[in-house]
Every structure is written in structure tokens, then in C-alpha cells.
C-alpha positions in Angstrom: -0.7 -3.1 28.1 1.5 -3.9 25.1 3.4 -7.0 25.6 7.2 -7.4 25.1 8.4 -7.0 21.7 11.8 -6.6 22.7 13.4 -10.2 22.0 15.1 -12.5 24.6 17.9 -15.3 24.5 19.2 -17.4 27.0 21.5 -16.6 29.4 23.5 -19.6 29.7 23.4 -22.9 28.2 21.5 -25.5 29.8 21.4 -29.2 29.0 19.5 -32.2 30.6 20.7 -35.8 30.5 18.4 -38.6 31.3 18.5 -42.4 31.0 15.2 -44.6 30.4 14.4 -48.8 30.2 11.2 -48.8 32.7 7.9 -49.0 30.9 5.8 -45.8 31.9 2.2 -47.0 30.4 -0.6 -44.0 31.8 0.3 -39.9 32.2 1.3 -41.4 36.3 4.9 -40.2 36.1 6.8 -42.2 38.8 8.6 -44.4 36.8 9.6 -41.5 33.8 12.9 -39.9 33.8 13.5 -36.3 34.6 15.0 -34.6 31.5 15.5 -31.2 32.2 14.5 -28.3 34.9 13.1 -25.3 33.9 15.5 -22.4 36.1 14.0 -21.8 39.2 14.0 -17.5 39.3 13.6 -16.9 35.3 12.2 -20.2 33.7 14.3 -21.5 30.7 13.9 -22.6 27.3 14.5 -26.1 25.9 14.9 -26.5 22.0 15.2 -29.8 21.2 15.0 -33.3 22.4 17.1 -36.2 21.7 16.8 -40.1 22.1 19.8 -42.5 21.3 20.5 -45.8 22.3 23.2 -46.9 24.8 26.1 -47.9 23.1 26.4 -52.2 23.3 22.5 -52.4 24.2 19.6 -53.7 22.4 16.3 -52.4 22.5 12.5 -53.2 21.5 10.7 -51.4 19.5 8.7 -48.6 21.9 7.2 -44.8 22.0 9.3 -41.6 23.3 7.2 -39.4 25.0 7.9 -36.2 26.7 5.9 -34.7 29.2 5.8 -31.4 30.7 5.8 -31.2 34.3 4.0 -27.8 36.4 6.6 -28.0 38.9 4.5 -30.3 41.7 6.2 -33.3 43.1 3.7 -35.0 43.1 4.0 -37.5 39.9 1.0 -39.8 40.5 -1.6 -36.8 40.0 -1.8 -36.7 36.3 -2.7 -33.1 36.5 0.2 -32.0 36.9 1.5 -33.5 33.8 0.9 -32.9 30.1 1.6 -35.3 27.2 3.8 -32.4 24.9 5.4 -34.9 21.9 5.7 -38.3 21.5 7.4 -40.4 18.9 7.9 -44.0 17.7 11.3 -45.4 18.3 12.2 -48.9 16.5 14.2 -51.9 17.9 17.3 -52.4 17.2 20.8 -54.4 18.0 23.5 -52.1 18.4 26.9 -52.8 17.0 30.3 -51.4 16.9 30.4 -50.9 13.5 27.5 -49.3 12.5 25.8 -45.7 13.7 22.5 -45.4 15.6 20.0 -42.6 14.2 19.2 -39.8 16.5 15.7 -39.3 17.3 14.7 -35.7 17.9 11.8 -34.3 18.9 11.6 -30.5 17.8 10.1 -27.8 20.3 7.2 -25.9 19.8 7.9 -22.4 17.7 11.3 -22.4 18.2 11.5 -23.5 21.6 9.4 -24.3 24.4 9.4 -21.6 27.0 9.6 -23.2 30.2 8.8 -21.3 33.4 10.1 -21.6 36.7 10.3 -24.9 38.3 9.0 -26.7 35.7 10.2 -29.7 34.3 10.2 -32.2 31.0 10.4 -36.4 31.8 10.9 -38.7 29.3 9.3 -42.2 29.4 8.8 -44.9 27.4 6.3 -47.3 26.3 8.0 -51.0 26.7 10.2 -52.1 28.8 13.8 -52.6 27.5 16.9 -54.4 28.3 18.4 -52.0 26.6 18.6 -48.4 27.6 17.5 -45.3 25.6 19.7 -41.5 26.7 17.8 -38.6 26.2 19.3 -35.2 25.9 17.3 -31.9 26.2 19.0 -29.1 24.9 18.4 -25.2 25.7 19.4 -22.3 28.0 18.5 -20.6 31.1 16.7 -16.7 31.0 
């Protein structure tokens, strides 16, 4: 059986907001940050990833990572989640006078195809004082 060759696009928009300063060190997500959920009856697609720092914080230097999640509550049992992108992220001192870069972390072909249920976290490396926001941005099918 041929498989679709009929394109598809999102539905509606569909964006994820997360915050993260706890130190998640193995694949054991209990401590990461949920990023974005996959739509429960069609799945979704996310495109891109963002870290930025929290306005007025300061951070250490760490890694981003971004996991994908099958869907199973259960966050200890790292077989339910997979290590999809991580990046390094450096410290800095925010000010009111200066911008912060954006840290992005591209999908797969285009867009990671997400299907129902499922889910990205975000965690990182170190533990901060200051607070990274993550942003996952996509649509629902």
C-alpha cells in the first residue's frame, strides 16, 4: 500500500511554554519541564525549540536538552524517554541594557511529527539561580 503523498499542515497553532532551574543529570525525567503535548486524537508537530533567559536573572553555564516523551507518566523509567537535541548554553548576567541570544534548537526535517499523547521536556544540566524559558513552537493535525 502506497503511503500518503498528499501533504499535511497543521490545523491550528500550538505553542508550549516551560520554565527550568532544577538540574536533571540521567534520562530520569522528574525534575524536567514539560514543554509541549503532542494533540491527543491527531498528534501534532513542533518546529522549533527555544531557550532564553529570564529577564533580571543570572545563570551558569549548563546544557539544554529536549527529550521526547511516549506518552507514559511514568518519568522515572527511562524507556519511555529519548534524548532528541541537546545544546550548550553559556552563563551569563542579564542586564537591562543589553539583549540575550536566543537558543534554538531546530526539528528534525522540518518538524518533528509528534503523535498522540506524546510529549517534549526540557531539562537542564546545572542547577541555576537563574531561570531558563523554553518555548516550543508548532501546530496541531
Amino acid at each position: 500500500m502506497a503511503g500518503n503523498i498528499t501533504p499535511i499542515f497543521a490545523r491550528v497553532g500550538n505553542i508550549g511554554q516551560a520554565q527550568a532551574n532544577v538540574a536533571v543529570t540521567g534520562a530520569d525525567m522528574t525534575s524536567a519541564s514539560l514543554i509541549f503535548t503532542g494533540n491527543s486524537v491527531n498528534g501534532s508537530i513542533v518546529n522549533e525549540v527555544r531557550v532564553k533567559y529570564l529577564p533580571g536573572t543570572s545563570t551558569v553555564a549548563t546544557v539544554f536538552r529536549v527529550f521526547v516523551n511516549n506518552g507514559n507518566n511514568t518519568l522515572s523509567n527511562t524507556q519511555n524517554n529519548s534524548l532528541l537535541s541537546e545544546i550548550t548554553i553559556p552563563a551569563i548576567t542579564t542586564t537591562q541594557t543589553a539583549a540575550t541570544p536566543d537558543y534554538v534548537i531546530p526539528m528534525p526535517r522540518g518538524g518533528l511529527v509528534l503523535p498522540p499523547g506524546y510529549r517534549l521536556y526540557g531539562a537542564i544540566g546545572t542547577y541555576s539561580t537563574g531561570t531558563f524559558m523554553i518555548s516550543a513552537y508548532g501546530g496541531d493535525y
